[in-house]
VEXKOLKOL-595151 format. One record per residue: residue number from 1; residue in three letters; x, y negated, z of N, C-alpha, C in turn. Coordinates in Angstrom, 1 decimal, decimal comma. Layout:
NODE   i  aa    n.x    n.y    n.z   ca.x   ca.y   ca.z    c.x    c.y    c.z
NODE NUM ALA      X      Y      Z      X      Y      Z      X      Y      Z
...
This chain:
NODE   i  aa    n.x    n.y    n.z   ca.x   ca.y   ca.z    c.x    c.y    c.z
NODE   1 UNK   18,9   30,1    5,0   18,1   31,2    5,5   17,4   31,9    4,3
NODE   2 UNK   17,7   33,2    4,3   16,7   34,5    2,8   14,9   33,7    3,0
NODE   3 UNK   14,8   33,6    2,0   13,2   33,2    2,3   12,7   34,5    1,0
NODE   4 UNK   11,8   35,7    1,4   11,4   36,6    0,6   10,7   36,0   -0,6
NODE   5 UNK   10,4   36,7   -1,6    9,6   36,3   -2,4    8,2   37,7   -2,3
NODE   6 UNK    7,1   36,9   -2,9    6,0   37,8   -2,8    6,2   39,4   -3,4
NODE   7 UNK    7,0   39,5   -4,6    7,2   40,7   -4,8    8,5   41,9   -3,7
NODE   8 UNK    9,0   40,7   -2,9    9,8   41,3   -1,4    8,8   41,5   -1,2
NODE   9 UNK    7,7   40,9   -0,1    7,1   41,3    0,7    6,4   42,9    0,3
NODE  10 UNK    5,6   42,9   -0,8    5,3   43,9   -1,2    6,1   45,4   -0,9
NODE  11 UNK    7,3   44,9   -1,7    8,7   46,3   -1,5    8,7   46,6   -0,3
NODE  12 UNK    8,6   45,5    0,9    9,0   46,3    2,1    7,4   47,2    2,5
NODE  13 UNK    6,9   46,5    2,3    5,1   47,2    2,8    5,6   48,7    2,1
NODE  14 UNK    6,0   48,7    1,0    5,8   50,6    0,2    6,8   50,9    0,9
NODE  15 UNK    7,8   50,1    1,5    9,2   51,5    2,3    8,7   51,6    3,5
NODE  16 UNK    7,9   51,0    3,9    7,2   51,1    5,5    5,8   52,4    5,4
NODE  17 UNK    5,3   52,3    4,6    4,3   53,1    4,5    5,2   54,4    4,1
NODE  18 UNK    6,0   54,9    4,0    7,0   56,2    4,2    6,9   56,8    5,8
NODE  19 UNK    6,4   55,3    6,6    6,9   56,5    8,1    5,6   55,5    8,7
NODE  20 UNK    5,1   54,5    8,1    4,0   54,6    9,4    2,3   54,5    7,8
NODE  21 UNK    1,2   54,0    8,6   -0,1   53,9    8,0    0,0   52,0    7,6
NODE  22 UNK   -1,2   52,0    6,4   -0,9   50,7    5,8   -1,5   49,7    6,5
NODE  23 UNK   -1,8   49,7    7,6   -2,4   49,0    8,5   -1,6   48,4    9,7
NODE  24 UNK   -0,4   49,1   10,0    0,5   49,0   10,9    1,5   48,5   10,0
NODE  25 UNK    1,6   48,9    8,8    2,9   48,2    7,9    2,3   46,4    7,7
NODE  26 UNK    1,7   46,5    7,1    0,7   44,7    7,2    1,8   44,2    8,8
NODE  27 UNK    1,2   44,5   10,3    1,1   43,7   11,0    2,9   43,9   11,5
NODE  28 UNK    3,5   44,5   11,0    5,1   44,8   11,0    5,5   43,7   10,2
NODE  29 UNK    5,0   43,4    9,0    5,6   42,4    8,6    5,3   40,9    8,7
NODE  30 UNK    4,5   41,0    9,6    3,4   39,9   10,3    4,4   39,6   11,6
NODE  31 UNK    4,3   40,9   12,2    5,1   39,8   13,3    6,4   39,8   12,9
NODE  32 UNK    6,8   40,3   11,8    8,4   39,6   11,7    8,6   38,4   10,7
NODE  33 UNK    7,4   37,8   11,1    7,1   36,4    9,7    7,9   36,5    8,6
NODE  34 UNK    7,7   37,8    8,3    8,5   37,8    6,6    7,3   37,3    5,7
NODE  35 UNK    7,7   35,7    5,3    6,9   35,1    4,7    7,5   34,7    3,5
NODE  36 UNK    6,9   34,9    2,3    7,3   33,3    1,0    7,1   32,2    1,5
NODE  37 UNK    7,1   31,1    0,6    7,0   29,9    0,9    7,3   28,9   -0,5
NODE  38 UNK    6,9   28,0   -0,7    6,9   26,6   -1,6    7,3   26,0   -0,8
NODE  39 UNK    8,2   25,2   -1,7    8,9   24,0   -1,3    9,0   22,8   -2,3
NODE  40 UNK    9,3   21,6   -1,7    9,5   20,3   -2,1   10,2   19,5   -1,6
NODE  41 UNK   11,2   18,9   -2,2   11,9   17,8   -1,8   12,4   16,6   -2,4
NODE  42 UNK   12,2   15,8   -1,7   12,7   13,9   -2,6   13,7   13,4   -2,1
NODE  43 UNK   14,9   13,0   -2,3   15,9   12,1   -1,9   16,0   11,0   -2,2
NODE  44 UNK   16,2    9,8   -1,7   16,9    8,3   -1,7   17,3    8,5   -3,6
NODE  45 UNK   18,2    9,0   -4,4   18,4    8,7   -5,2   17,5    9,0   -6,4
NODE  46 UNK   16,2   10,2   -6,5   15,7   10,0   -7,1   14,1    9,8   -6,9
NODE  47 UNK   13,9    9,0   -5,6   12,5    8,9   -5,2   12,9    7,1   -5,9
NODE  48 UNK   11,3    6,4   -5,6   10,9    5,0   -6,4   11,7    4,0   -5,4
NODE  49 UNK   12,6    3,0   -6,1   13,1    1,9   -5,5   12,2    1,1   -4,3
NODE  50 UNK   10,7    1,6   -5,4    9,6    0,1   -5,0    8,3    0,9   -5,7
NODE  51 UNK    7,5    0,4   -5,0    6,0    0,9   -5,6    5,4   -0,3   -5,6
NODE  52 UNK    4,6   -0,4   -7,4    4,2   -2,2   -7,1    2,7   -1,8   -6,8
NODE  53 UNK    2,1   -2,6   -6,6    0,4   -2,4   -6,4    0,0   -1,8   -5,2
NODE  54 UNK    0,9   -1,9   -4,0    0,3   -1,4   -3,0   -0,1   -2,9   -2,1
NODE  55 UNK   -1,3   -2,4   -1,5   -1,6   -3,7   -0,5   -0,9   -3,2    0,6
NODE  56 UNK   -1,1   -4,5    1,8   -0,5   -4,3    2,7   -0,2   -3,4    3,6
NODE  57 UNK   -1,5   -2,8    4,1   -2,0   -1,3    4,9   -2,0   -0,6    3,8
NODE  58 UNK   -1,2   -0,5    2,4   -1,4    0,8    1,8   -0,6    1,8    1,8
NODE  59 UNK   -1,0    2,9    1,1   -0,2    3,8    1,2    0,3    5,0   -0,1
NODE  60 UNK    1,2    5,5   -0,2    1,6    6,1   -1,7    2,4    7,0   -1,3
NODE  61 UNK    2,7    8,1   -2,3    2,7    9,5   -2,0    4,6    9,7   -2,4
NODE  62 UNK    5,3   10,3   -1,7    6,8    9,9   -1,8    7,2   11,7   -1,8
NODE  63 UNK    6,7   12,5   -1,8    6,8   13,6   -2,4    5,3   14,8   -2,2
NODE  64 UNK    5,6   15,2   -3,1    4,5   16,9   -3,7    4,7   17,7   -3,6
NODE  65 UNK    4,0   19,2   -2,4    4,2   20,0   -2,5    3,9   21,1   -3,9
NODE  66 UNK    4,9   21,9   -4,4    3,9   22,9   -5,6    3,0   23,7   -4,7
NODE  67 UNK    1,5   23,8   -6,1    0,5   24,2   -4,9    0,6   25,5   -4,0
NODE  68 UNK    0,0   26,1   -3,5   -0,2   27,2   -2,9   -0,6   28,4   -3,4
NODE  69 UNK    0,3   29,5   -3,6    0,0   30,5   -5,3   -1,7   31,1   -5,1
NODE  70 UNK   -1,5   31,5   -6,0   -3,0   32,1   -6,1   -2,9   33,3   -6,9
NODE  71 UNK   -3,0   34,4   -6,3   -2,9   35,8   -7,4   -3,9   36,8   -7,0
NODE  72 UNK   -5,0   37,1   -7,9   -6,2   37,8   -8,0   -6,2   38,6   -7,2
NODE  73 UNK   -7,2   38,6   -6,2   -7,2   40,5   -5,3   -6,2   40,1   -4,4
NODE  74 UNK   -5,6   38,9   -4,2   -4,2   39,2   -2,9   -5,0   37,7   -2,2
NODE  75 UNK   -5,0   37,8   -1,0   -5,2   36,5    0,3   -4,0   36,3    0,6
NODE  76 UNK   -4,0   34,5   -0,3   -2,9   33,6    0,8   -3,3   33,0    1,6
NODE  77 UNK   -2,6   33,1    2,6   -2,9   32,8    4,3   -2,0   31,9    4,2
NODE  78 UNK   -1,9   30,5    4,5   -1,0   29,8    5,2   -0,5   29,8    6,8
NODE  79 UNK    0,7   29,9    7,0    0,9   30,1    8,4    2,1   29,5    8,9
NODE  80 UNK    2,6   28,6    7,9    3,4   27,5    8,7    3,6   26,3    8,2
NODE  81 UNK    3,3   25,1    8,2    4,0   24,1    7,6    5,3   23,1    7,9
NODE  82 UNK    6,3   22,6    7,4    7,5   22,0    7,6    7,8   20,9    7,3
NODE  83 UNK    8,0   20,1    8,2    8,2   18,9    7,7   10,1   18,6    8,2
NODE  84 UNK   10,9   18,2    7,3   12,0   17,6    7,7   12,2   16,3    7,0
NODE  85 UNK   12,7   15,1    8,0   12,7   14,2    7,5   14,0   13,8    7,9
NODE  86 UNK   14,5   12,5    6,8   15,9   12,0    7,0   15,9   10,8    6,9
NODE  87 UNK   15,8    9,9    7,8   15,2    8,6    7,6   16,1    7,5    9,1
NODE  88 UNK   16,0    6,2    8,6   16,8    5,4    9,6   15,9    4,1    9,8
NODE  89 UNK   15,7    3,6   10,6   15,0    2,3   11,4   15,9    1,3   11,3
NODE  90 UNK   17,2    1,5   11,2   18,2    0,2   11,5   18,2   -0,9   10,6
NODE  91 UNK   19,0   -1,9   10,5   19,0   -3,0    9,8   19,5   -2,6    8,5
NODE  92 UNK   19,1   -3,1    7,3   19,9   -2,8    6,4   19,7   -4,1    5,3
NODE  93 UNK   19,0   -4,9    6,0   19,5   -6,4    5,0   19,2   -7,2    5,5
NODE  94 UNK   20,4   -7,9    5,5   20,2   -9,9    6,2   19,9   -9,8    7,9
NODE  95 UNK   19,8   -8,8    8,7   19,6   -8,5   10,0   17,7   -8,0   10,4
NODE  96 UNK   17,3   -7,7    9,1   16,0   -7,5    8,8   15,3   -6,3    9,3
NODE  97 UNK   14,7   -5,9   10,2   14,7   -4,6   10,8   13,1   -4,4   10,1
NODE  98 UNK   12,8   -3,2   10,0   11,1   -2,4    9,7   11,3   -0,8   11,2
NODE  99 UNK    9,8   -1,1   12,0   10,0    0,2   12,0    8,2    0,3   12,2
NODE 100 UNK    7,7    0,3   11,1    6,3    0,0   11,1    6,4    1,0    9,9
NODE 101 UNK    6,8    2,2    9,5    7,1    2,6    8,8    6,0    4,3    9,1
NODE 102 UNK    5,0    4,6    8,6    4,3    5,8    9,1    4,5    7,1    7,9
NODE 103 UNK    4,7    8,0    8,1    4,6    9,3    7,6    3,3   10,1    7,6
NODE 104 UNK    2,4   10,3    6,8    1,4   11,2    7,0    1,0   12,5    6,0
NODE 105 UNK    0,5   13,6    6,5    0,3   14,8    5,6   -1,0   14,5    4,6
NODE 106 UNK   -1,3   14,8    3,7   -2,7   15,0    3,0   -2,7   16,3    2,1
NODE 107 UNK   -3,9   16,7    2,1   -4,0   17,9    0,7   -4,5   17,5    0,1
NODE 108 UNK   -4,0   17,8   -1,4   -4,2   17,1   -3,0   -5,1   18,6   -3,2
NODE 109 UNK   -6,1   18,3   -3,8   -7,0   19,3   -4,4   -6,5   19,2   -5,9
NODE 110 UNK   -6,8   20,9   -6,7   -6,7   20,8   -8,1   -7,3   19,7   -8,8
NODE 111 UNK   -8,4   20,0   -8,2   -9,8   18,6   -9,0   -9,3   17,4   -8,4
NODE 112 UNK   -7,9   17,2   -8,2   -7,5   15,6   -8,2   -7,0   15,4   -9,3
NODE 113 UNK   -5,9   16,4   -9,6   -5,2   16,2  -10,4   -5,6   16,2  -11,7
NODE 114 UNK   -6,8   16,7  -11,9   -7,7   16,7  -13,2   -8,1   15,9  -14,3
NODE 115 UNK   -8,3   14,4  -13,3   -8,3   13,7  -14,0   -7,3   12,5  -15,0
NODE 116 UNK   -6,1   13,2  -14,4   -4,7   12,4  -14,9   -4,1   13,3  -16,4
NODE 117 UNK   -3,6   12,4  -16,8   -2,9   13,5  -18,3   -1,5   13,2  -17,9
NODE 118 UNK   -1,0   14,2  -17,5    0,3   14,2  -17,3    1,1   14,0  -18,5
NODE 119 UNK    2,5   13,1  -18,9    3,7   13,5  -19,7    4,8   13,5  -19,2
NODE 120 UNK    4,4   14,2  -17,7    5,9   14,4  -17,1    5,7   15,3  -16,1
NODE 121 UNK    6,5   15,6  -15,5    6,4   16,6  -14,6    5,8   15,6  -12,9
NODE 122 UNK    4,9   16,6  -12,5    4,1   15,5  -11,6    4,8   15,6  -10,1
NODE 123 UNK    5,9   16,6   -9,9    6,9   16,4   -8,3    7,9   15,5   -9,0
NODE 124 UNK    8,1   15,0  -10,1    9,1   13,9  -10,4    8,3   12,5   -9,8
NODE 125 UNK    7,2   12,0  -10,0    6,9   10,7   -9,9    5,6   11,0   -9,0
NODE 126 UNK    5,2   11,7   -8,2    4,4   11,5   -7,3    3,7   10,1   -6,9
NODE 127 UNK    4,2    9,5   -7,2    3,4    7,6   -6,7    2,6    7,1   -7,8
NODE 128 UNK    2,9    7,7   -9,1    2,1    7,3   -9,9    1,0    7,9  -10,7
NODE 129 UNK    0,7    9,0   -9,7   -0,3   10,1   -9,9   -1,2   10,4   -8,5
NODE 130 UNK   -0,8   10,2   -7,4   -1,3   10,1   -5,9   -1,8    8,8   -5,4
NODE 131 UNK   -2,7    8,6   -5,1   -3,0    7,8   -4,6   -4,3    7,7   -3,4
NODE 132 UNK   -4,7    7,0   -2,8   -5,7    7,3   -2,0   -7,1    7,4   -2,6
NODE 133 UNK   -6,9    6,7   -3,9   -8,6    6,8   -4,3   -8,5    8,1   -5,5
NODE 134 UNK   -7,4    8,8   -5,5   -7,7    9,8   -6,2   -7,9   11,3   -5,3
NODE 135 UNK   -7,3   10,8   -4,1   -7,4   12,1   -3,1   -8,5   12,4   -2,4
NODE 136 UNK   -9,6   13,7   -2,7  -10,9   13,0   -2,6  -11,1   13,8   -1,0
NODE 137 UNK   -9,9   14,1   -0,5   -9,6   14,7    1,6   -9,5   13,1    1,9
NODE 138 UNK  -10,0   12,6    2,8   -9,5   11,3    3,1   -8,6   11,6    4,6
NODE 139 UNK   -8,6   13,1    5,2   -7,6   13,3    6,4   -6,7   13,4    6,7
NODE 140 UNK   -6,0   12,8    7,1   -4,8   12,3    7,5   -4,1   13,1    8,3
NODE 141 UNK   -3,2   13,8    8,7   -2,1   14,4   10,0   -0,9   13,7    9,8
NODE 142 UNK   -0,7   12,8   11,0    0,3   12,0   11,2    1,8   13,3   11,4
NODE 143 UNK    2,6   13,1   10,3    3,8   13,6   10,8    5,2   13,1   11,3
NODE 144 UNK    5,3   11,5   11,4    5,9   10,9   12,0    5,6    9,4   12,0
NODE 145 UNK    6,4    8,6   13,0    5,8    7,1   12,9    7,5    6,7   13,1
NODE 146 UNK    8,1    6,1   12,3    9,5    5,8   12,3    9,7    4,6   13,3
NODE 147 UNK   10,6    5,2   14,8   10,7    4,1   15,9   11,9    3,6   15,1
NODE 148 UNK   12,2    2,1   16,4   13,2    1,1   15,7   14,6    1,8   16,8
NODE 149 UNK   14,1    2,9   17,4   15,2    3,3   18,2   16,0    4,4   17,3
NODE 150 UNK   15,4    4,3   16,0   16,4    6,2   15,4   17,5    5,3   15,2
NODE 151 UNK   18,3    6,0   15,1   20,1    6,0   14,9   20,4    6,2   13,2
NODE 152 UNK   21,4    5,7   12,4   21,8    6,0   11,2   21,9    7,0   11,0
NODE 153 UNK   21,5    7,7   10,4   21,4    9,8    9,9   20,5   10,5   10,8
NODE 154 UNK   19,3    9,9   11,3   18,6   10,6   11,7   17,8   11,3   11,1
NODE 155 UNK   17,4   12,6   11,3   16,7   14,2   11,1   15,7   14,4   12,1
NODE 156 UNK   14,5   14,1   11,2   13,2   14,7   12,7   12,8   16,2   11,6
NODE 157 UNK   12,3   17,0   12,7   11,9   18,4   11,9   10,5   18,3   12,5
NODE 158 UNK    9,5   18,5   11,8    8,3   19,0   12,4    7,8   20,4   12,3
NODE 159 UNK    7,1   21,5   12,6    6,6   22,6   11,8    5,2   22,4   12,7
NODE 160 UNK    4,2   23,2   11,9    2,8   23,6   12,2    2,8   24,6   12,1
NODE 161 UNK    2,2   25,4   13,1    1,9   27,1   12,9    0,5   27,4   12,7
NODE 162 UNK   -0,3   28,2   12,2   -1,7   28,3   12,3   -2,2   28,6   13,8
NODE 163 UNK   -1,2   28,9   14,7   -1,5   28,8   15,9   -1,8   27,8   16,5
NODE 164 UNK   -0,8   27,0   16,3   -0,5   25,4   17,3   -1,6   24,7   17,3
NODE 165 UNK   -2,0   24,2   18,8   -2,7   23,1   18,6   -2,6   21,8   18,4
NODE 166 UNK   -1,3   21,7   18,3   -0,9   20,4   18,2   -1,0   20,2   16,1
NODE 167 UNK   -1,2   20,8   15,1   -1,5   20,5   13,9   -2,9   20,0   14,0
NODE 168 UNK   -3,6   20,1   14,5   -4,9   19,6   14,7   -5,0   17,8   15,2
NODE 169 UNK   -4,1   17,4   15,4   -4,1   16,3   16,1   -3,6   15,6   14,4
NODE 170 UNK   -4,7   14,5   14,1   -4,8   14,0   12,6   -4,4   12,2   13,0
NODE 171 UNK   -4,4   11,9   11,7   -4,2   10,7   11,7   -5,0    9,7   11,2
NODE 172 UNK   -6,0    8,7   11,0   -6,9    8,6   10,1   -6,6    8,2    8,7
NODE 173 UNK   -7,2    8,4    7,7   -7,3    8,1    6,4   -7,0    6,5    6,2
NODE 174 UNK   -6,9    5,9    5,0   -7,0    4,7    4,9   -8,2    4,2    5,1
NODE 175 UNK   -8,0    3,0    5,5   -9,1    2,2    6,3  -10,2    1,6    5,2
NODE 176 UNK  -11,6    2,0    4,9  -12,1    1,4    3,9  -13,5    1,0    4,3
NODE 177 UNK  -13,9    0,9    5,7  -15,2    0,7    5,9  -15,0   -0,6    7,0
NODE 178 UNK  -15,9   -1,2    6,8  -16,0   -3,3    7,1  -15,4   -3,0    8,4
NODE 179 UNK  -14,5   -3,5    8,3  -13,2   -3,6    9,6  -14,6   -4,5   11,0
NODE 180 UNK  -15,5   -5,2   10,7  -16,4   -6,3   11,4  -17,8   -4,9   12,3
NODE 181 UNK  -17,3   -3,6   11,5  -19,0   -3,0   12,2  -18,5   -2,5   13,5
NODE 182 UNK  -19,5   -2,0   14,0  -19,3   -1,4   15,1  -19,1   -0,3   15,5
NODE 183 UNK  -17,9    0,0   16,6  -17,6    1,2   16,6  -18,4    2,4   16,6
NODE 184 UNK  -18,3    3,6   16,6  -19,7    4,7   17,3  -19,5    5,0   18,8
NODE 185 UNK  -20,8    5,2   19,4  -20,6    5,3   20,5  -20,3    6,1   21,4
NODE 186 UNK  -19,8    7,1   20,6  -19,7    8,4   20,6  -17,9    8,7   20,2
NODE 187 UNK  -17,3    9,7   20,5  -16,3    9,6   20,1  -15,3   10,7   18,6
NODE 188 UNK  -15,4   10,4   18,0  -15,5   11,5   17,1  -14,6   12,9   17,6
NODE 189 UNK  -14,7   14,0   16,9  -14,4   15,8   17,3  -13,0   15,6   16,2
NODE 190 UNK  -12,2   16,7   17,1  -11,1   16,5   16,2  -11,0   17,2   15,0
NODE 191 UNK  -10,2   16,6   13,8  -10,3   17,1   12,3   -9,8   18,4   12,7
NODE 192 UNK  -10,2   19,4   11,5   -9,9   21,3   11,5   -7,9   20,4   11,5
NODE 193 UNK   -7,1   22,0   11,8   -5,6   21,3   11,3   -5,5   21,6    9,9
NODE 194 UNK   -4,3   20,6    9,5   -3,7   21,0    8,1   -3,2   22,4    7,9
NODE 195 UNK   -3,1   23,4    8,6   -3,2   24,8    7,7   -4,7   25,7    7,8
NODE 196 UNK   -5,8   25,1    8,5   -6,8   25,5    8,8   -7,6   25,1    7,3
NODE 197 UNK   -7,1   24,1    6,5   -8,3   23,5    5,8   -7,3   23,9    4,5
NODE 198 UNK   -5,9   24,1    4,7   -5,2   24,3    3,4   -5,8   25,6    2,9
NODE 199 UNK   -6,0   25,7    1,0   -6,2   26,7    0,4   -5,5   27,3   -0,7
NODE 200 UNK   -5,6   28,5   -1,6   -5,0   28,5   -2,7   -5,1   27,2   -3,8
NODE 201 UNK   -4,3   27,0   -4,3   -3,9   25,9   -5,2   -4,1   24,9   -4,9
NODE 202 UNK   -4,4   24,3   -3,3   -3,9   23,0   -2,5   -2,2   22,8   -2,8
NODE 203 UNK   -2,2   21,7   -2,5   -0,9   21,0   -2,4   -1,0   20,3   -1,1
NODE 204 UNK    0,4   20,0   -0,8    0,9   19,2    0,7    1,2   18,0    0,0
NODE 205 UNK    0,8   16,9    0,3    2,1   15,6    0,2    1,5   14,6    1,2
NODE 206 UNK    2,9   14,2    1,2    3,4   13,1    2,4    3,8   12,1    2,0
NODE 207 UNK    2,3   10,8    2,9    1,8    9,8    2,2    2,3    8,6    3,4
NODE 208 UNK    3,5    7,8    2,8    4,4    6,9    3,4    3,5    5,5    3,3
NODE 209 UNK    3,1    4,9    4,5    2,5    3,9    5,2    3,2    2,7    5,3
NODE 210 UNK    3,2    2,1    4,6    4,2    0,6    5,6    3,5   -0,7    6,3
NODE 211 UNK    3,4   -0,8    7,1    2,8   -2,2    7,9    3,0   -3,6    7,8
NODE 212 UNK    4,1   -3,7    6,7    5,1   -4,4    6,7    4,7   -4,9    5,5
NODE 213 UNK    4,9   -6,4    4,8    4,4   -6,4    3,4    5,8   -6,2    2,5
NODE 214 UNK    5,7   -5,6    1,1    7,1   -5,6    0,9    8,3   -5,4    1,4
NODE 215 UNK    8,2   -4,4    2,8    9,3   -3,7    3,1    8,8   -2,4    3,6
NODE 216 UNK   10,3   -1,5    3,4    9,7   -0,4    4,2   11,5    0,6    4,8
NODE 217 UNK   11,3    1,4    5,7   12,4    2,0    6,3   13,3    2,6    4,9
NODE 218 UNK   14,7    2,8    5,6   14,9    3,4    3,9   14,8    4,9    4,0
NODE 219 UNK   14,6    6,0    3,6   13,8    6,6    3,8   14,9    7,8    2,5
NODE 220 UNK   15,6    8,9    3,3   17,2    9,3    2,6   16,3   10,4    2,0
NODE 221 UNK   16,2   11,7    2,8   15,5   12,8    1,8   14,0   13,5    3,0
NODE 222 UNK   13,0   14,0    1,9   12,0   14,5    2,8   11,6   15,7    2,0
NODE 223 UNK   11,5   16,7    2,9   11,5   18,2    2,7   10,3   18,6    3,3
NODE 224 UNK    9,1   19,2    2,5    8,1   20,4    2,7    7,9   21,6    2,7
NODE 225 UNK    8,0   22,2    3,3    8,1   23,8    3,4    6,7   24,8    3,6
NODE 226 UNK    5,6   25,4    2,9    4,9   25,7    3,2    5,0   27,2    3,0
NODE 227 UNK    4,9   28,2    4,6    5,0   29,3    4,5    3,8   30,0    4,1
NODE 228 UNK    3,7   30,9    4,2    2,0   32,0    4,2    2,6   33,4    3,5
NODE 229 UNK    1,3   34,1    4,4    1,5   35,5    4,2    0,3   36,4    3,3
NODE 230 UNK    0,7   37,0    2,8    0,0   37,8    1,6   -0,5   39,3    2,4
């Protein structure tokens, strides 16, 4: 599918303003979600065999969205996010099954990345630059929880609209406060959603959970798509 680029969207706003006002051209191209978008994607052969140093309930970042542009004088709006996943639950050693396997969204702020010195490119190795104590959002949006019922070549799609209420429905962060206290008695308000709280030069990544010690689903390719309109 054509995915415009920001200097499209522009061109059509000037051929539109030929026959109507710049205010009706804007919401012409609004409702025809002629949007850009960033993207990301990791596949099975060049995402990490193994990630050492995770605890049990830990979790590590299995791809990076590029951030969200930022160009002086222009408002990016985010207005959709994409999740496609290619992932399988079945056996794949010694009759060994995992389906404890969770998928969740987080946004990486610039001032995360700040403190790392990169000498590589940082959507090549995401796991060794992401982590939870560098991500200083600790909210979570659950984007999938891998059952033991998927089938070999399974494809789940998710998207978020800035509409939907269902992006609002979060996952919690990792767990870092005394498992022993007591609950509140009160029940907490749900987190803003992940395109409500995304900004310019946020990033998306999807932060893979395993329950399991030393195993995890095998996990073929995962694709982020973040739209928004200028």
């Amino acid at each position: 599918m054509y995915t415009p680029s920001i200097e499209d969207v522009f061109a059509v706003r000037r051929q539109l303003l030929n026959f109507v006002p710049a205010e009706i051209a804007v919401v012409i191209v609004e409702l025809a979600e002629y949007y850009p978008k960033v993207t990301a994607t990791r596949e099975a052969f060049t995402g990490p065999a193994s990630v050492p140093g995770i605890r049990r309930d830990g979790e590590w970042c299995y791809v990076l969205s590029p951030p969200l542009p930022y160009h002086p004088g222009v408002t990016m709006k985010p207005r959709e996010v994409k999740f496609t996943l290619d992932c399988v639950a079945g056996c794949t050693y010694d009759s060994i099954c995992s389906s404890s396997t969770t998928f969740n969204a987080a946004i990486v702020k610039a001032k995360d990345l700040t403190q790392n010195v990169l000498y590589e490119p940082l959507e090549a190795t995401p796991e060794r630059h992401i982590n939870e104590w560098t991500i200083s959002d600790p909210t979570r949006w659950q984007v999938q929880e891998v059952p033991s019922s998927w089938p070999v070549g399974s494809r789940h799609e998710l998207a978020w609209k800035d509409s939907d209420d269902d992006a609002v429905v979060n996952a919690p962060g990792p767990a870092t406060a005394d498992p022993e206290a007591e609950a509140p008695s009160e029940p907490s308000q749900p987190s803003p959603s992940l395109i409500d709280k995304l900004a310019s030069g946020d990033r998306v990544a999807v932060m893979v959970q395993g329950m399991i010690p030393g195993w995890l689903n095998c996990i073929y390719t995962v694709t982020t798509e973040i739209y928004y309109s200028i």
